[in-house]
C-alpha positions as CSV (number, residue, x, y, z in Angstrom):
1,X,24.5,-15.4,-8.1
2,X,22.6,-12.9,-9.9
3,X,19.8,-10.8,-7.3
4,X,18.4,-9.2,-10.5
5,X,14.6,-9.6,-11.0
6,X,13.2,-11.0,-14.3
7,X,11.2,-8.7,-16.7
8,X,8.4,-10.8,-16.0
9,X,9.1,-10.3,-12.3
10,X,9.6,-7.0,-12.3
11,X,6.3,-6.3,-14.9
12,X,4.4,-8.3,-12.0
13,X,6.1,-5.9,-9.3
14,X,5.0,-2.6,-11.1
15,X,2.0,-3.9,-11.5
16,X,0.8,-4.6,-8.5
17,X,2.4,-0.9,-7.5
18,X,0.7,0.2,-10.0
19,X,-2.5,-1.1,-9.2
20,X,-2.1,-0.6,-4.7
21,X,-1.9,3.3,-6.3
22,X,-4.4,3.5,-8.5
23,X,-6.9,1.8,-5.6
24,X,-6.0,2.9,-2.5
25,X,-7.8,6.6,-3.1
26,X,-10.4,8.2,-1.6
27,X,-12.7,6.2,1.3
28,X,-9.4,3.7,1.1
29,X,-6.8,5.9,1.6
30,X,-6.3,5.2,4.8
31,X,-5.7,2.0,4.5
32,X,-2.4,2.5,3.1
33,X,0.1,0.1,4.7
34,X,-2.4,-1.1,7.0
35,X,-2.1,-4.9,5.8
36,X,-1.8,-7.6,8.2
37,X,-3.2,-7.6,11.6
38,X,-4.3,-5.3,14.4
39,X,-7.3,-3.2,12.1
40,X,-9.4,-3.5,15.0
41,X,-9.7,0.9,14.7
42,X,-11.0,0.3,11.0
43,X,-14.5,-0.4,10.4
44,X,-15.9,-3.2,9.3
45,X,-17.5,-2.3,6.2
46,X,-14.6,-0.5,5.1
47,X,-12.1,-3.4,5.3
48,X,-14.8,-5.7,3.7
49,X,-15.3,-3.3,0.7
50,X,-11.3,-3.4,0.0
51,X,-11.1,-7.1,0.2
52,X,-14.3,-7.0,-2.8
53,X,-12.0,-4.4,-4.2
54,X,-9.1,-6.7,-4.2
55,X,-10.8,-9.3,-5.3
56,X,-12.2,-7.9,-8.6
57,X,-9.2,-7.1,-9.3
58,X,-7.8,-10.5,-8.9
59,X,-5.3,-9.8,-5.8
60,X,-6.9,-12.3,-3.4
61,X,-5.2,-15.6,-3.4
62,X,-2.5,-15.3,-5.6
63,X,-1.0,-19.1,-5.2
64,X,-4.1,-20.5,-6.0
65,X,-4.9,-21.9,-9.2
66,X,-7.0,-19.5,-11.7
67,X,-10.1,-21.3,-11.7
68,X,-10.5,-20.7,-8.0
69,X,-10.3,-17.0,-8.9
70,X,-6.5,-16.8,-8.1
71,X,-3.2,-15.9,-9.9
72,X,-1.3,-18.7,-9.4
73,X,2.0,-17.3,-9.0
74,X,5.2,-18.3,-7.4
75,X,5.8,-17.7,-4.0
76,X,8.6,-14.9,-5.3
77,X,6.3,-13.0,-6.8
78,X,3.3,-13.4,-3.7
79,X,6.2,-12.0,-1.9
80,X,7.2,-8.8,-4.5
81,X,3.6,-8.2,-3.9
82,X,4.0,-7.8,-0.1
83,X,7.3,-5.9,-0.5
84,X,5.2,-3.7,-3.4
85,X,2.6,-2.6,-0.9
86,X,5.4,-1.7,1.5
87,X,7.6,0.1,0.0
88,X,4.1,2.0,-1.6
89,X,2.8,2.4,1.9
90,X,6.4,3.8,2.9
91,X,6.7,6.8,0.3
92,X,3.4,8.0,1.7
93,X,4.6,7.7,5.4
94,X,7.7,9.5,4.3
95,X,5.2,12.5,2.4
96,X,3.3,12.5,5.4
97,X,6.0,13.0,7.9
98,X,7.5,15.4,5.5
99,X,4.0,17.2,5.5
100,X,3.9,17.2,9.5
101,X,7.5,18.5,9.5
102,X,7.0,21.4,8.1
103,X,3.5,22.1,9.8
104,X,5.5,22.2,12.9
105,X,8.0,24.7,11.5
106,X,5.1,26.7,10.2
107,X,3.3,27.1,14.4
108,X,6.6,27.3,15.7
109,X,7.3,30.6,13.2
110,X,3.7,31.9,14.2
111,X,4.4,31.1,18.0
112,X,8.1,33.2,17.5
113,X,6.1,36.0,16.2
114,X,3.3,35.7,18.3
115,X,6.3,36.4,21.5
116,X,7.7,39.6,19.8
């Protein structure tokens, strides 16, 4: 059985990576790998103004037909999307932890020298 995506698969995947990166900059940010529920902390206006964003750029409804304003793709590829924004929302956990890591290396030097 071959696991290997389809060009046309994998141009859909990079796109929508692609695209997640090229929107989720400055007042959405934030919302990086915050899909899905429990966004109770983010306001309301923001969450409304990336679901316009989304939708002018076609990424609401991507099973339905395209005269509804939809993609109509498979279910695989509604899925690669999902698994897009993950893995996108994962590289920035990873930068960010990376980034906190060595902020806590940086106080715990000052705190040595601070001691002597």
């Amino acid at each position: 059985m071959d696991f290997q995506l389809s060009k046309e698969e994998q141009n859909f995947a990079d796109e929508v990576r692609t695209w997640l990166e090229e929107h989720l900059v400055g007042d959405f940010a934030d919302l990086r790998g915050r899909g899905g529920v429990g966004q109770e902390d983010i306001p309301v206006e923001l969450q409304m103004a990336w679901e316009k964003e989304l939708a002018t750029g076609g990424w609401l409804g991507l099973g339905y037909p395209e005269e509804l304003g939809g993609r109509q793709v498979s279910l695989f590829e509604q899925q690669l999307s999902t698994i897009a924004n993950q893995r996108q929302a994962q590289k920035h956990i990873q930068r960010d932890r990376a980034e906190s890591e060595s902020l806590v290396a940086q106080l715990q030097q000052l705190q040595i020298k601070g001691r002597e």
